[in-house]
C-alpha positions as CSV (number, residue, x, y, z in Angstrom):
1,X,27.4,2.1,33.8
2,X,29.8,0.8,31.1
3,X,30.0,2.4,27.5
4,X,29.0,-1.4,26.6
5,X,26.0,-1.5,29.1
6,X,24.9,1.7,27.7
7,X,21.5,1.3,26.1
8,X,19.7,3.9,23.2
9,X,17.3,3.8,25.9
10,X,19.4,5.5,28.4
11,X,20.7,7.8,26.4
12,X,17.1,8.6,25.7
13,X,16.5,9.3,29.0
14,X,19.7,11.2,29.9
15,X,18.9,13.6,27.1
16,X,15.1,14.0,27.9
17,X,13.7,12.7,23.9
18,X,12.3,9.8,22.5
19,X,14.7,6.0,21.3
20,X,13.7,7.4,17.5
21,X,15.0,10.9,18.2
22,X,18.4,9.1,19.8
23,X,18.0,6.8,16.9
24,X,18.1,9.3,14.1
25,X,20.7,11.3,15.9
26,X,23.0,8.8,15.9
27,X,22.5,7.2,12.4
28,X,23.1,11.0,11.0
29,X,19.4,10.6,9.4
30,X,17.5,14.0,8.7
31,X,14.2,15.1,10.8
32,X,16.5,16.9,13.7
33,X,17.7,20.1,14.8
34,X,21.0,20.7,15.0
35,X,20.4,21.9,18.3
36,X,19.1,18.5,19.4
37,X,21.1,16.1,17.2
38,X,24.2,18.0,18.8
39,X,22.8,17.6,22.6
40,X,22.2,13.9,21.6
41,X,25.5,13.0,20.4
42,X,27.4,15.0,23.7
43,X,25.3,12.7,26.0
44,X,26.6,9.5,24.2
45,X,29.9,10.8,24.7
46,X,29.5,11.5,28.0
47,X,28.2,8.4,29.1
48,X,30.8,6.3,26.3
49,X,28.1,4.9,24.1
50,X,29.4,3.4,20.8
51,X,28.0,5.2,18.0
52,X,29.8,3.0,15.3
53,X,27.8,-0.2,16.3
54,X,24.1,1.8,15.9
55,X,25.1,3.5,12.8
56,X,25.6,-0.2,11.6
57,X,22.4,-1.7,13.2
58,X,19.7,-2.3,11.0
59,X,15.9,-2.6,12.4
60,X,15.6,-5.8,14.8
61,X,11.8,-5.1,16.1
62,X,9.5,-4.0,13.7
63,X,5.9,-2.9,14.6
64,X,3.1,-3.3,12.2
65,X,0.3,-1.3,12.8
66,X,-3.2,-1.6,11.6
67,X,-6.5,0.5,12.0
68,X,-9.1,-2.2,14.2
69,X,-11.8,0.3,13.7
70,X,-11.6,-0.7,9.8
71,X,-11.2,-4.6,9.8
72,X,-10.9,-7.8,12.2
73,X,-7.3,-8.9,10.9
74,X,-8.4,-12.4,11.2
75,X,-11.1,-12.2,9.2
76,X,-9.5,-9.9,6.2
77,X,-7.8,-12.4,3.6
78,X,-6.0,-9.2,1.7
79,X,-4.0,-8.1,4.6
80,X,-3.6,-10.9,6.3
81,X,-1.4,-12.4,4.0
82,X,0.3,-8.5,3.5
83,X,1.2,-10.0,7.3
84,X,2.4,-13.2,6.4
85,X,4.7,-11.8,3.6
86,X,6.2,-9.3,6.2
87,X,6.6,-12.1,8.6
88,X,8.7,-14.2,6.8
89,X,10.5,-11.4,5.5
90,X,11.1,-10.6,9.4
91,X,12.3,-14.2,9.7
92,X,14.7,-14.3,6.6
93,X,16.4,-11.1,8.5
94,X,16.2,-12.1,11.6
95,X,13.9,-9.5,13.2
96,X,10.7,-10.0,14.9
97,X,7.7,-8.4,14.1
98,X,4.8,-7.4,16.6
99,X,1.3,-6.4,16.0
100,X,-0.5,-3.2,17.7
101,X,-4.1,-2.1,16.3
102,X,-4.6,1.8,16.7
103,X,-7.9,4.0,16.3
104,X,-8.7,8.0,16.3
105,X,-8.0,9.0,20.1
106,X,-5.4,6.0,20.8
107,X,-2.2,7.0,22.3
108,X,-0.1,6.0,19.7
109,X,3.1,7.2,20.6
110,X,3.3,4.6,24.1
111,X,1.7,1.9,22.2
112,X,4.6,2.1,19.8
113,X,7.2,2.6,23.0
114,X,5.9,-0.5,24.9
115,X,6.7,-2.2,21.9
116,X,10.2,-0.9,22.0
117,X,10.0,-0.5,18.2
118,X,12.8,0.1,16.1
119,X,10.6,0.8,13.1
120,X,7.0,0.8,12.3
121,X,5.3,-0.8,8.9
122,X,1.9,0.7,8.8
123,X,-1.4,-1.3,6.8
124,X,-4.3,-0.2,5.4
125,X,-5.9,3.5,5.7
126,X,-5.2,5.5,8.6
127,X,-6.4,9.4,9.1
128,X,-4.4,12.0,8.9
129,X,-4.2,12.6,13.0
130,X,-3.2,8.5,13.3
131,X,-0.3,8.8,10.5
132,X,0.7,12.1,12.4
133,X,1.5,10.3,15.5
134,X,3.2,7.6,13.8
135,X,5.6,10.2,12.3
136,X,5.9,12.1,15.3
137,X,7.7,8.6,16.7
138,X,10.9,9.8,14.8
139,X,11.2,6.0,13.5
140,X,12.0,4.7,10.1
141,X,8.3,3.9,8.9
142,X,6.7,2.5,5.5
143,X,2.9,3.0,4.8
144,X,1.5,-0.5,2.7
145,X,-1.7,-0.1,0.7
146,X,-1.9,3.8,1.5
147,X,-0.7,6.9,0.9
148,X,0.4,9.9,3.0
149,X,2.5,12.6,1.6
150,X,6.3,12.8,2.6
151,X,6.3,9.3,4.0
152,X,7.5,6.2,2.1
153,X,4.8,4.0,0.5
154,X,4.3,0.2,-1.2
155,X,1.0,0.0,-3.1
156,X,0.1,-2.4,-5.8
157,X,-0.7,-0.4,-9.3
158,X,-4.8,0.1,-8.2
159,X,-5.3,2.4,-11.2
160,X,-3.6,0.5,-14.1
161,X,-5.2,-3.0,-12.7
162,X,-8.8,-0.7,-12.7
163,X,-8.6,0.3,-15.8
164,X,-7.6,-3.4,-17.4
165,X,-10.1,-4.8,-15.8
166,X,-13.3,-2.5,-16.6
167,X,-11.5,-2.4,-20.3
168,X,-11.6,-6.6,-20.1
169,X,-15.6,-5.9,-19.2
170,X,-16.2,-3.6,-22.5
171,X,-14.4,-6.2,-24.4
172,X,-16.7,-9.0,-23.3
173,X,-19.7,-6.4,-24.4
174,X,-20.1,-4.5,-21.8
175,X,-22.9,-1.9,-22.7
176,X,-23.6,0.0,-19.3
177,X,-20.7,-1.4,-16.9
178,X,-21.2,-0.4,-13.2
179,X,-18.8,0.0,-10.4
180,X,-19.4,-1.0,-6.8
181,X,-17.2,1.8,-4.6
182,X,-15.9,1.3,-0.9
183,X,-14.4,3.7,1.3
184,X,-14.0,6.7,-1.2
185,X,-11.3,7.7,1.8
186,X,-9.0,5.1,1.2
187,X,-6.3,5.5,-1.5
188,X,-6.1,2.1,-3.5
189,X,-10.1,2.0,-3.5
190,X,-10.1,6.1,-4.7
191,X,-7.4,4.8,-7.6
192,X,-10.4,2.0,-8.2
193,X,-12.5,3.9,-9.0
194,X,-10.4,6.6,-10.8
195,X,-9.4,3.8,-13.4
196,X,-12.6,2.9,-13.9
197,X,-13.6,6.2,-15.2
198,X,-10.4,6.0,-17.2
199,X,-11.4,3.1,-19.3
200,X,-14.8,4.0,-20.2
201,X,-13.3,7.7,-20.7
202,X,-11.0,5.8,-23.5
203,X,-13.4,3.6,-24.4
204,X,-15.5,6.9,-25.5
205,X,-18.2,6.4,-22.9
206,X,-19.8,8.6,-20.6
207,X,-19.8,8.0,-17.3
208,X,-23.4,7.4,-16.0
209,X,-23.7,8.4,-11.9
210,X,-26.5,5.9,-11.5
211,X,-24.1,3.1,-12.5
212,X,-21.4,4.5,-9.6
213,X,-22.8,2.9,-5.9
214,X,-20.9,3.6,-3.0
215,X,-21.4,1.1,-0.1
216,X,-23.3,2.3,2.9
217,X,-20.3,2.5,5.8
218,X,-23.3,2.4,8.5
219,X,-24.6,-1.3,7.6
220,X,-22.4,-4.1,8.1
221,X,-20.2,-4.7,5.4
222,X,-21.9,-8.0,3.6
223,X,-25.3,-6.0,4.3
224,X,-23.4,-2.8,2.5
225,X,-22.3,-5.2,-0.6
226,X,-25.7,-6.8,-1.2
227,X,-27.5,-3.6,-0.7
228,X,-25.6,-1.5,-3.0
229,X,-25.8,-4.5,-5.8
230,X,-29.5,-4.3,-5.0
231,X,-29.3,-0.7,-5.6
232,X,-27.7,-2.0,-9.4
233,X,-30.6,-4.0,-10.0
234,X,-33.4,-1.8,-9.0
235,X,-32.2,0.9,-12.0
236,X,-34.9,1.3,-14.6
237,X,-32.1,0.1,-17.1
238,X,-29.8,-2.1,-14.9
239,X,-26.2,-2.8,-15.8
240,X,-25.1,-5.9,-17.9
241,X,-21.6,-5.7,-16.0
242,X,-20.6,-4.9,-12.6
243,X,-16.6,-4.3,-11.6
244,X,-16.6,-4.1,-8.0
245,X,-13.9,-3.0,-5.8
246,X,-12.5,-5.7,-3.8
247,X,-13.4,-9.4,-4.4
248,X,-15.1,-10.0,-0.8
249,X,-17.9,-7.5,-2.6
250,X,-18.1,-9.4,-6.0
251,X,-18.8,-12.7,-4.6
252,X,-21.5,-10.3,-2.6
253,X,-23.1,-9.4,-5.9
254,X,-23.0,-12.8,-7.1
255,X,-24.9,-13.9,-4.5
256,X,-27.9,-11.4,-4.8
257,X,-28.0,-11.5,-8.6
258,X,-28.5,-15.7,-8.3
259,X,-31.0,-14.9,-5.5
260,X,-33.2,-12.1,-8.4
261,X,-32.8,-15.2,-10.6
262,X,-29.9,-13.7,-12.7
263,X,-26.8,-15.8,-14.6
264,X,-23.6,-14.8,-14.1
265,X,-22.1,-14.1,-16.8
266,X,-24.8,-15.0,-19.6
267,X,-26.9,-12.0,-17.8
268,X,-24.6,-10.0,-15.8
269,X,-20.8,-10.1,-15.8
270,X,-19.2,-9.2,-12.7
271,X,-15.5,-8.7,-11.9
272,X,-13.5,-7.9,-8.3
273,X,-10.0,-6.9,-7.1
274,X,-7.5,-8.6,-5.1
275,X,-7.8,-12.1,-5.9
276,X,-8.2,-13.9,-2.6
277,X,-8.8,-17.4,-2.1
278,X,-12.6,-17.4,-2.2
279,X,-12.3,-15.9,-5.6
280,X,-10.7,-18.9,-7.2
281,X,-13.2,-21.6,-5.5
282,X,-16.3,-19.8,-6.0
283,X,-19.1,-20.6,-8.3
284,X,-18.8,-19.2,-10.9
285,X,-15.0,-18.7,-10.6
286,X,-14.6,-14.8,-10.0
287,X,-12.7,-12.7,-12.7
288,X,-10.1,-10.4,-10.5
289,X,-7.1,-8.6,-10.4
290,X,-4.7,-10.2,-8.6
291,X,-2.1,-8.9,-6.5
292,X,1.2,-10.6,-4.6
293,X,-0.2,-9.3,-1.4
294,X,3.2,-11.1,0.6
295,X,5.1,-9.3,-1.7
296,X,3.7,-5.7,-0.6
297,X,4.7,-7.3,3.1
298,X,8.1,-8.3,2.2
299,X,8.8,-5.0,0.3
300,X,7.8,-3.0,3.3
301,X,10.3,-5.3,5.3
302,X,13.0,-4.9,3.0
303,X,12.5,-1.0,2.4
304,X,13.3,-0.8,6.4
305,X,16.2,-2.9,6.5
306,X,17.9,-1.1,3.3
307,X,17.0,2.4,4.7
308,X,14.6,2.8,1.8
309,X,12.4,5.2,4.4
310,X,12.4,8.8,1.7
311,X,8.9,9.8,0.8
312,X,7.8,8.0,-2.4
313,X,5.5,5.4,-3.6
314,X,7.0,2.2,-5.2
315,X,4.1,0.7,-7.4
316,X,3.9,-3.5,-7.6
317,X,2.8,-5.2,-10.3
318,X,-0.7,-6.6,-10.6
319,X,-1.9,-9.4,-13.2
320,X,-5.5,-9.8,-14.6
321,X,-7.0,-13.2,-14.0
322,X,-10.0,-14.0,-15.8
323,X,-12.5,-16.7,-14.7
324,X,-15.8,-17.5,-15.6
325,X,-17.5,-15.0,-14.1
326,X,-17.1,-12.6,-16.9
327,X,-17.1,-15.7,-19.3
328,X,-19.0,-18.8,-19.5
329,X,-17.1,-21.9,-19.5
330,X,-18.1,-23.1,-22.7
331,X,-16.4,-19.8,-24.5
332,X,-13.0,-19.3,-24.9
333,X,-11.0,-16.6,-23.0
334,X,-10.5,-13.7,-25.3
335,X,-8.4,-12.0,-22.9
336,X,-5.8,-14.4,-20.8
337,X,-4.4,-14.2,-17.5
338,X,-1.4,-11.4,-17.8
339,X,1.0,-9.0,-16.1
340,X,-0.2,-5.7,-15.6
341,X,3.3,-4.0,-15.3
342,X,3.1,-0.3,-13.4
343,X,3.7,2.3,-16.1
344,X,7.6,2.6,-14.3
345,X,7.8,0.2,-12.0
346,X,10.0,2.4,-9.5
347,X,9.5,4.5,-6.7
348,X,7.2,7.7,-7.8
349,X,7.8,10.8,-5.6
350,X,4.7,12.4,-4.4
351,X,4.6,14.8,-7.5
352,X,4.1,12.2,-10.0
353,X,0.6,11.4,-8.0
């Protein structure tokens, strides 16, 4: 064996870690004992690896990880374009990009190895035990549309684009505005709801439990949506607005308040998040926030290949579309389609959470 043959794998295996652990050594990045980051860099000597040409290297296989237990990838419009933005990131840099789905009780850690990852991009919510194992990998990783503290993180601005949005439904005379929740587990849909609170909290309105619904996890999701905007309905005083979480659930509550012979918006505004295709082509077009969901893939990509890995969450902009679900067509729109512009725009370490 050459010192040109010589692979990070073998010197993986001389030295008895993981490619990460040889990885980090090597590129001097912090996460090691000196004991081990010493033993690591006396094996490449021994066997006359080149350490100049990893130190150089930037990632050339990326892993992107999602949860399978949560969503069908195929069938989720929000992060499959988060994909397609990473992709052609991936393609711009010249690195490929493979897909692994994980779940509590997986083995991570050799799902990630068959892959022979250089660096892992993970999507969506993930538990605690799941993030663990990706960490424990020793790979440059960045978490999109979640947050774990002490590992780098790319969300869009959930709480700023809540809070203009519920604001846009008080505007419009919202009286007793309602929120549909999701997963209360999962950090952008937690921030939903948070800014939601915040706008009627500004607004100098109290916020009314009754008009809060969180979607039943144990019915399948459509079934969840329409339920919990049935839920809505039933209330001795029902709400003359409804904000819900993610669009996908909106165009849900549509749908049930046409059935209970309801007009949206004349009766009942409602309003989503995310802004996903349906939104614009629905009937009556959906009012949203909208989010560059490529560019939360591309930013992930590009965090990786700059060595942009230190815990912190950069925030991405969000813009407020309105539609005529929260006004009819024959009205003019008080409140145009804008930027919503994170408060910094920058990277937030985990204390400014």
């Amino acid at each position: 064996m050459t010192g040109k043959s010589v692979t990070i794998r073998d010197l993986a295996q001389a030295a008895k870690v993981s490619i990460g652990t040889v990885s980090r050594a090597l590129k001097g990045q912090p996460g090691l004992s000196d004991a081990t980051r010493i033993a690591v860099l006396e094996v490449a000597q021994q066997l006359g690896y080149d350490v100049a040409k990893l130190r150089a290297a930037k990632p050339r296989r990326i892993v992107f990880l999602y949860h399978r237990h949560l969503f069908p990838l195929a069938d989720n419009q929000f992060y499959s374009m988060v994909l397609q933005g990473a992709e052609d990131a991936c393609r711009d840099v010249d690195a490929s990009l493979s897909l692994l789905s994980v779940a509590p009780g997986d083995d991570v850690a050799t799902g990630i190895r068959r892959h022979e990852a250089d660096a892992l991009i993970g999507m969506g919510y993930f538990d605690h035990d799941t993030v663990s194992a990706m960490r424990a990998c020793e790979l440059p990783m960045v978490l999109v549309d979640h947050f774990h503290p002490g590992a780098r993180c790319i969300n869009d601005d959930n709480l700023h684009g809540a809070r203009a949005i519920t604001q846009l439904l008080l505007d419009g005379g919202a009286q007793r505005p309602a929120m549909i929740i999701g997963p209360r587990a999962h950090h952008s849909v937690g921030l939903r709801a948070k800014g939601f609170r915040h706008a009627l909290f500004e607004a100098g309105r109290l916020a009314d439990p009754d008009l809060e619904v969180t979607m039943d996890e144990s019915l399948q999701y459509e079934d969840s949506a329409r339920e919990a905007m049935r839920q809505l309905l039933a209330l001795p005083q029902r709400p003359d607005a409804v904000f819900a979480y993610n669009d996908t659930t909106a165009l849900a509550a549509i749908s049930v308040c046409e059935a209970a012979g309801l007009r949206v918006p004349q009766d009942l505004q409602v309003a989503g998040y995310d802004d996903i295709a349906a939104a614009a082509r629905s009937q009556p077009g959906l009012t949203t926030v909208r989010v560059d969901k490529g560019a939360l893939g591309r930013a992930a990509v590009l965090a990786l290949m700059e060595g942009d890995t230190q815990p912190g969450d950069t925030l991405q902009p969000v813009e407020l579309v309105v539609r005529e679900s929260t006004h009819p067509p024959d009205t003019p729109k008080h409140t145009p389609a804008h930027s919503l512009t994170p408060d910094q725009g920058q990277k937030k370490p985990r204390a400014g959470r």
